[in-house]
Residue frames as qw, qx, qy, qz and C-alpha x, y, z in Angstrom:
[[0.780, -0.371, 0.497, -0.080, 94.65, 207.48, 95.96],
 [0.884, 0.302, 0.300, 0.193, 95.62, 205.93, 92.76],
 [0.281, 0.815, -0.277, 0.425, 97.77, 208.95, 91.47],
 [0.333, -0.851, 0.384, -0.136, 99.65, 208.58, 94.36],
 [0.809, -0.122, 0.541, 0.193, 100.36, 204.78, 94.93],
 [0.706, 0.633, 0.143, 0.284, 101.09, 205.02, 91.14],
 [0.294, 0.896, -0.213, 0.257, 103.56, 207.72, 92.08],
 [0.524, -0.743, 0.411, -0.064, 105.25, 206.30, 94.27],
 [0.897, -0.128, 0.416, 0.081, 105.73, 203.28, 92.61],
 [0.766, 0.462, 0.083, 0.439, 107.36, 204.63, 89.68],
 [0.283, -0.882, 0.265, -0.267, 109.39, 207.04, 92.05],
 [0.673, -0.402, 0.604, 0.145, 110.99, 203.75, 93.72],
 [0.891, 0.388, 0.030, 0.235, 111.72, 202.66, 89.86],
 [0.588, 0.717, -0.106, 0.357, 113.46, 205.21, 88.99],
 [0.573, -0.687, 0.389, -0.220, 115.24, 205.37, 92.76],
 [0.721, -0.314, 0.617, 0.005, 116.43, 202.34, 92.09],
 [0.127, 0.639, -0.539, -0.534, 117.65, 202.97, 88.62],
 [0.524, 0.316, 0.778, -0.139, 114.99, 200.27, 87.45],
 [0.484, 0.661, 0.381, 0.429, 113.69, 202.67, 84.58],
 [0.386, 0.192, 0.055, 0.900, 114.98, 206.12, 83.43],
 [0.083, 0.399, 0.364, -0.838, 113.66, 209.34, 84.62],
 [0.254, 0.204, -0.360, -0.874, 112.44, 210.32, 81.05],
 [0.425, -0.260, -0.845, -0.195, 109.89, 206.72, 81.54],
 [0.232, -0.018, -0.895, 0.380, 108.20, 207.96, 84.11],
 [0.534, 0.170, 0.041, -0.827, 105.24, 209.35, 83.37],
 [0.610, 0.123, -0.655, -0.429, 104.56, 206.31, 81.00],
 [0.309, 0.121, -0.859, 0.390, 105.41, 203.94, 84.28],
 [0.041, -0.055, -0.526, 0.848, 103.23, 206.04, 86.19],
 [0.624, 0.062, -0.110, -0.771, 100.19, 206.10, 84.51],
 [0.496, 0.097, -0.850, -0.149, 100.56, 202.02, 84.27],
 [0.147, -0.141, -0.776, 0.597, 100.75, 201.60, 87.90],
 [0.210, 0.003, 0.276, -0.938, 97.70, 203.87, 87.85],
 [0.690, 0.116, -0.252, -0.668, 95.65, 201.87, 85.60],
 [0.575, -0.091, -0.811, 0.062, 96.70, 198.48, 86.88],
 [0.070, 0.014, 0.672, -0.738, 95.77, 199.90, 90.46],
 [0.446, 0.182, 0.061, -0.874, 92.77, 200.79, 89.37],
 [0.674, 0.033, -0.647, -0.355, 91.63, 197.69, 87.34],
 [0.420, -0.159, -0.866, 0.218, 92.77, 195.26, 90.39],
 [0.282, 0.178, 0.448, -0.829, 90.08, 198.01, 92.80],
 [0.688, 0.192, -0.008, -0.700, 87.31, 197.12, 90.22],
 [0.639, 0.206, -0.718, -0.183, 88.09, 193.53, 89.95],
 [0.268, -0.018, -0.887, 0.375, 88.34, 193.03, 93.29],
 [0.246, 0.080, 0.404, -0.877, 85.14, 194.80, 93.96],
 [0.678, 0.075, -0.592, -0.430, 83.23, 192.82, 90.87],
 [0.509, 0.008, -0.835, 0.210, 84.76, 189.61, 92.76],
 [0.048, 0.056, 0.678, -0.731, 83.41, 191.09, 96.52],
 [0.453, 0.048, -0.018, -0.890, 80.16, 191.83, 95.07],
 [0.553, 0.396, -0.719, -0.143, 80.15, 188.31, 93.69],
 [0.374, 0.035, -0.835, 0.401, 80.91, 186.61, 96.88],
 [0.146, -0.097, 0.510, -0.842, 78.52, 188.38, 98.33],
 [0.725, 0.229, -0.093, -0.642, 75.29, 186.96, 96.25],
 [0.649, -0.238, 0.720, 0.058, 77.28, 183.65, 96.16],
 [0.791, 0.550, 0.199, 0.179, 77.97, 184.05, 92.21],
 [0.405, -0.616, 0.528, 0.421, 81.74, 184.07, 92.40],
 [0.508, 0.100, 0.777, 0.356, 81.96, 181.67, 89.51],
 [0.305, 0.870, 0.366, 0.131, 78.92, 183.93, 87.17],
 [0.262, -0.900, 0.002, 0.348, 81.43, 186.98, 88.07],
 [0.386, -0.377, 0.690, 0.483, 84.53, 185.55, 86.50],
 [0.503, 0.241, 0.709, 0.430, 82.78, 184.61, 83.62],
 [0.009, -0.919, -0.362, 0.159, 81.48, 188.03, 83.59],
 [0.349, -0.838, 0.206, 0.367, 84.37, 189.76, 84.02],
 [0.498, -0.228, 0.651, 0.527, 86.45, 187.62, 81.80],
 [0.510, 0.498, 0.499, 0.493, 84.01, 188.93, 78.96],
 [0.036, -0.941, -0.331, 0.058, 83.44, 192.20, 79.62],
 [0.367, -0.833, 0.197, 0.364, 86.97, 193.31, 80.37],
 [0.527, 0.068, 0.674, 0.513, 88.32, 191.32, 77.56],
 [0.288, 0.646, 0.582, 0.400, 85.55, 192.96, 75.06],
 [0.123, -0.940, -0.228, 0.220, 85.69, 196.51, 76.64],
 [0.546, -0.453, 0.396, 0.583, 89.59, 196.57, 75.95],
 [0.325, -0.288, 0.573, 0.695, 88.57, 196.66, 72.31],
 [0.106, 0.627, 0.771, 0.023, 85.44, 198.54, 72.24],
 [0.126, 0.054, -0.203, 0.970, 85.86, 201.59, 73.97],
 [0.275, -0.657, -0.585, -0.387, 82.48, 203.37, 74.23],
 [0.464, -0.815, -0.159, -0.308, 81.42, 205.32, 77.35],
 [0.591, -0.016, -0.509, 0.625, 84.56, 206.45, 79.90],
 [0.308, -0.877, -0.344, -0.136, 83.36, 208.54, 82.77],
 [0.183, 0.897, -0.213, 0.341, 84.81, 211.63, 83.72],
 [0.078, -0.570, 0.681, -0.454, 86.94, 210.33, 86.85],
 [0.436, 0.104, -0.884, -0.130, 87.63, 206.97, 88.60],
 [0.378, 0.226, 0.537, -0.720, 84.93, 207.53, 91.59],
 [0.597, 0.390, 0.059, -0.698, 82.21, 208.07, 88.97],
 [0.713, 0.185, -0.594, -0.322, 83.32, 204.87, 86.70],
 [0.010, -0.033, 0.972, -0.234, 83.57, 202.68, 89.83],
 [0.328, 0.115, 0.709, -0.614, 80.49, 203.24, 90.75],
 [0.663, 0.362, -0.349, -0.554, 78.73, 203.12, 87.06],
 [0.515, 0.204, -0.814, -0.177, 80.42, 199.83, 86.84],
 [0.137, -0.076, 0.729, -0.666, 78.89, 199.21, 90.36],
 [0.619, 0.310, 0.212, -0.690, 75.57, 199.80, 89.32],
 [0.545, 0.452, -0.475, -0.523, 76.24, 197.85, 86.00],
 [0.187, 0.217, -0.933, 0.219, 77.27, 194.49, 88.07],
 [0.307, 0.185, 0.799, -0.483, 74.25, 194.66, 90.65],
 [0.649, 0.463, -0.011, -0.603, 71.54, 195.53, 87.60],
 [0.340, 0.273, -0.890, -0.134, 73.64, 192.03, 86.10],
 [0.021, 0.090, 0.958, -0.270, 73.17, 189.81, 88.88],
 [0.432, 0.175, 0.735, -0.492, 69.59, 190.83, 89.46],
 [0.661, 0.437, -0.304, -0.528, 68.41, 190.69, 85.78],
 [0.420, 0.361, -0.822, -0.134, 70.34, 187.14, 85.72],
 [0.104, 0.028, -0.882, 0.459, 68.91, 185.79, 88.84],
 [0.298, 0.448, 0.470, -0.700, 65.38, 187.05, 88.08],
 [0.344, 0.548, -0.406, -0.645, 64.93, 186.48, 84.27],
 [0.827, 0.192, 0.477, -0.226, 62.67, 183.36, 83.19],
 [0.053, 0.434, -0.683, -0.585, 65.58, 182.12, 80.34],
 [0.208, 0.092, 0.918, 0.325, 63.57, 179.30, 79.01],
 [0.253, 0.638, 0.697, -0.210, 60.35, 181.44, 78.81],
 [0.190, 0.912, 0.039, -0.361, 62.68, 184.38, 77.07],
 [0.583, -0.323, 0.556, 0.496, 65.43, 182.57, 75.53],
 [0.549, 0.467, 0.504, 0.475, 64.14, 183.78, 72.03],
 [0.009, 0.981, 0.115, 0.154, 63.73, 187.16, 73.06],
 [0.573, -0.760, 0.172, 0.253, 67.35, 186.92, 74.52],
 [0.725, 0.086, 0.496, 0.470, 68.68, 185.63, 71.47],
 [0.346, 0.799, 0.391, 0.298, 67.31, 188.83, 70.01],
 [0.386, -0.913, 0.035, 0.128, 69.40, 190.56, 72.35],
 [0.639, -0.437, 0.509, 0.376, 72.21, 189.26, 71.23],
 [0.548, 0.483, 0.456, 0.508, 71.94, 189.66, 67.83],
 [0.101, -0.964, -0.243, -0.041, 71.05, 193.45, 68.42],
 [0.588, -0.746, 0.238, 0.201, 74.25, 193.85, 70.47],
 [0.736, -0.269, 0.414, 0.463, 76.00, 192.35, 68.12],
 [0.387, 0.788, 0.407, 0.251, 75.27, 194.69, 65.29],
 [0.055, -0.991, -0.002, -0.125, 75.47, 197.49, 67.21],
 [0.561, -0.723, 0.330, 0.230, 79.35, 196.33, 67.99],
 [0.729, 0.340, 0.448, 0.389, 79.88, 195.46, 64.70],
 [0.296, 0.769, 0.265, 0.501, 78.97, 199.05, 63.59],
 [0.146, -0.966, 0.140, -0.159, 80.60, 201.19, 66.63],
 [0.727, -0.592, 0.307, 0.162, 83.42, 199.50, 67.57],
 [0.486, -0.539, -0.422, 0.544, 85.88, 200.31, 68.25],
 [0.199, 0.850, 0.165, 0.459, 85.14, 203.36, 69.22],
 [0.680, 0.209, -0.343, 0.614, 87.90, 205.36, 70.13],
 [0.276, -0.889, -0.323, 0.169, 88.01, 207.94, 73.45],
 [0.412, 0.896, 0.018, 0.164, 89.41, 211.10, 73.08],
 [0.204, -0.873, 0.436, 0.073, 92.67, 211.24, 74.86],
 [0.574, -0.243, 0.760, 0.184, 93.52, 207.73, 73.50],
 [0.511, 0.556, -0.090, -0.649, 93.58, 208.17, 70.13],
 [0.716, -0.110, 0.684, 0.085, 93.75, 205.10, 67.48],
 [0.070, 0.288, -0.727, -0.620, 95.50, 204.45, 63.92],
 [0.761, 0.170, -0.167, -0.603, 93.47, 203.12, 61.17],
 [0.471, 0.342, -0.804, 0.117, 95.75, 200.00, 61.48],
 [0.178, -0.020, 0.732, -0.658, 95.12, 200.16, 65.52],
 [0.558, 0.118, -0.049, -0.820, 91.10, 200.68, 64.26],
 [0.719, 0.261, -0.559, -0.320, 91.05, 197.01, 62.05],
 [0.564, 0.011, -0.812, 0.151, 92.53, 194.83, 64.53],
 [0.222, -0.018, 0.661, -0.717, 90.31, 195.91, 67.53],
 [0.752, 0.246, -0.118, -0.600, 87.33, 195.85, 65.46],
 [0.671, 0.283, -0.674, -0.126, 88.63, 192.29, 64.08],
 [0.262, -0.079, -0.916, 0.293, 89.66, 190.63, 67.81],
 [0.411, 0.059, 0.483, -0.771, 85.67, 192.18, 69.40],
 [0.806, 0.093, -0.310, -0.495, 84.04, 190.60, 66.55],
 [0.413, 0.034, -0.897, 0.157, 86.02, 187.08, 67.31],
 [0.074, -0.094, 0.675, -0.728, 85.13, 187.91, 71.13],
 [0.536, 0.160, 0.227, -0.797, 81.47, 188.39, 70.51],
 [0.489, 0.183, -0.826, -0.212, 81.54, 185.45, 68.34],
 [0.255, 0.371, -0.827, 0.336, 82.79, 183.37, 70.73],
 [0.104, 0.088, 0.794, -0.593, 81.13, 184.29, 73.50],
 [0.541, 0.134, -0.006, -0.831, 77.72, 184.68, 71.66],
 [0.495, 0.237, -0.836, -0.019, 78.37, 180.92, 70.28],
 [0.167, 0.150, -0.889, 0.399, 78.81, 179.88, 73.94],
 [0.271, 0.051, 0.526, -0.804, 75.60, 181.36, 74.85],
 [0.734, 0.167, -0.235, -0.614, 73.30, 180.32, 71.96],
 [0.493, 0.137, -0.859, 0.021, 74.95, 176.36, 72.58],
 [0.008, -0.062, 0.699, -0.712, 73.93, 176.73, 76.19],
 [0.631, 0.095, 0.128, -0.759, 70.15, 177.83, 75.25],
 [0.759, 0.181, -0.470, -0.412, 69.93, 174.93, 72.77],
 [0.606, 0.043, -0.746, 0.273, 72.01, 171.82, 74.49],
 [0.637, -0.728, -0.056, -0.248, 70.14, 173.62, 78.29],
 [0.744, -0.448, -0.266, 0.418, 73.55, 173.73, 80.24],
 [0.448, -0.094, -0.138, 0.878, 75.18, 176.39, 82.19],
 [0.608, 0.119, -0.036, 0.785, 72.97, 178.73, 81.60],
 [0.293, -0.951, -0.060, -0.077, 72.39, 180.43, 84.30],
 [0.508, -0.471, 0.199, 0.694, 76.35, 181.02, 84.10],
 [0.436, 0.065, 0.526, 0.727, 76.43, 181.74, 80.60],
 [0.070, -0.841, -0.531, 0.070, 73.63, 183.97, 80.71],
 [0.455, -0.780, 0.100, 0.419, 76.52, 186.64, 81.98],
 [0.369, -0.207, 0.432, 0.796, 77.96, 186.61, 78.66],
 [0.143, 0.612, 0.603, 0.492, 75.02, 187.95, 77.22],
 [0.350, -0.899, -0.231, 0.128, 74.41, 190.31, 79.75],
 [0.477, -0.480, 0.284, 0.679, 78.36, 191.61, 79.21],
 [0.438, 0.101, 0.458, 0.767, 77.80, 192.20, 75.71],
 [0.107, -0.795, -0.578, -0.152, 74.81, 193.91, 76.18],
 [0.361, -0.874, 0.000, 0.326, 76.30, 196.38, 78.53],
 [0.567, -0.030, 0.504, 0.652, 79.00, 196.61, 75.91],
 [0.184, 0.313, 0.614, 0.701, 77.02, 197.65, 73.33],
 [0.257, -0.871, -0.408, 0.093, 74.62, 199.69, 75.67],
 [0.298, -0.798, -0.090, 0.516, 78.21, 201.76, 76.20],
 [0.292, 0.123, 0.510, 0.800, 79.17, 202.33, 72.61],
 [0.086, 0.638, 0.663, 0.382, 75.93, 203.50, 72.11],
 [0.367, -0.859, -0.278, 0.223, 76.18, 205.93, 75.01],
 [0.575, -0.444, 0.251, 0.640, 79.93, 206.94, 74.17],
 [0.389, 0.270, 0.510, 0.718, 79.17, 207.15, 70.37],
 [0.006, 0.840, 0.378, 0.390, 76.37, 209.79, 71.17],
 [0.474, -0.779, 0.067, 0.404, 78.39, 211.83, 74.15],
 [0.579, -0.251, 0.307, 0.712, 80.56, 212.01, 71.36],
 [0.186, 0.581, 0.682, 0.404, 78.29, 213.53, 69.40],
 [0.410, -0.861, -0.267, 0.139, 77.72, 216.22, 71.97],
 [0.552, -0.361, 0.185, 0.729, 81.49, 217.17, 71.93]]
């Protein structure tokens, strides 16, 4: 389904003398991966709506996809098998967030986060095999995941301490986790190779 719609659309580019013939593979694989992102965003966002945490989703989403972009780690073999990983990875979110005593673990969460953040320090980014990355490319992913994880680690340790948000902000701990849960998985599959 995606290979097609992707083909078509860069078919009507180059129909319509929009880009050259010799761009259309590149075109074509875009269309494939923006199809494909706005099917697992919009399924994040349905899942979301369905538990009535629309708002936890986005802030999910907005780390996860952001930090994944310049992580790499774990890519299953075909886009069936990573929806549905990332399926699983969303509903094991919500109910760990919606079921998870924060003020009675909020030191043991903090430990999570520190963990995580180690372990993305030291694999990231890590690179998959058809998408290889300069040593140049290497420094400045590694350099904007640390900011990211900062950031959003920051947001989450203010939240424990000053108690707001966070049962939203929870979700950015729970994103880097799963982050650093697939480096760890990717870095040893690679191992395997």
């Amino acid at each position: 389904m995606f290979k097609s719609l992707s083909y078509k659309f860069a078919n009507l580019l180059v129909k319509n003398e929009v880009i050259e013939n010799e761009d259309f593979e590149i075109y074509r694989y875009g269309f494939e991966t923006l199809i494909y992102f706005i099917v697992n965003i919009s399924v994040a966002l349905f899942i979301g709506a369905i538990f009535n945490r629309l708002i936890h989703t986005i802030i999910f989403l907005s780390c996860y996809c952001t930090l994944r972009q310049f992580t790499g780690g774990y890519h299953a073999r075909n886009y069936t098998e990573c929806t549905l990983t990332f399926v699983v990875i969303y509903l094991i979110t919500i109910f760990v967030a919606n079921n998870i005593d924060i003020d009675k673990y909020k030191y043991l969460l903090i430990v999570f986060l520190i963990f995580s953040i180690l372990i993305i320090y030291k694999l990231a980014p890590l690179e998959h095999r058809n998408k290889p990355l300069s040593s140049t490319e290497k420094k400045y992913y590694r350099k904007i995941a640390i900011k990211i994880v900062f950031i959003t680690g920051s947001i989450f340790i203010l939240s424990i301490i000053f108690n707001f948000f966070i049962k939203y902000f929870i979700y950015l701990l729970l994103s880097i986790i799963w982050i650093s849960i697939l480096l760890i998985l990717g870095f040893y599959m690679k191992l395997d190779l």
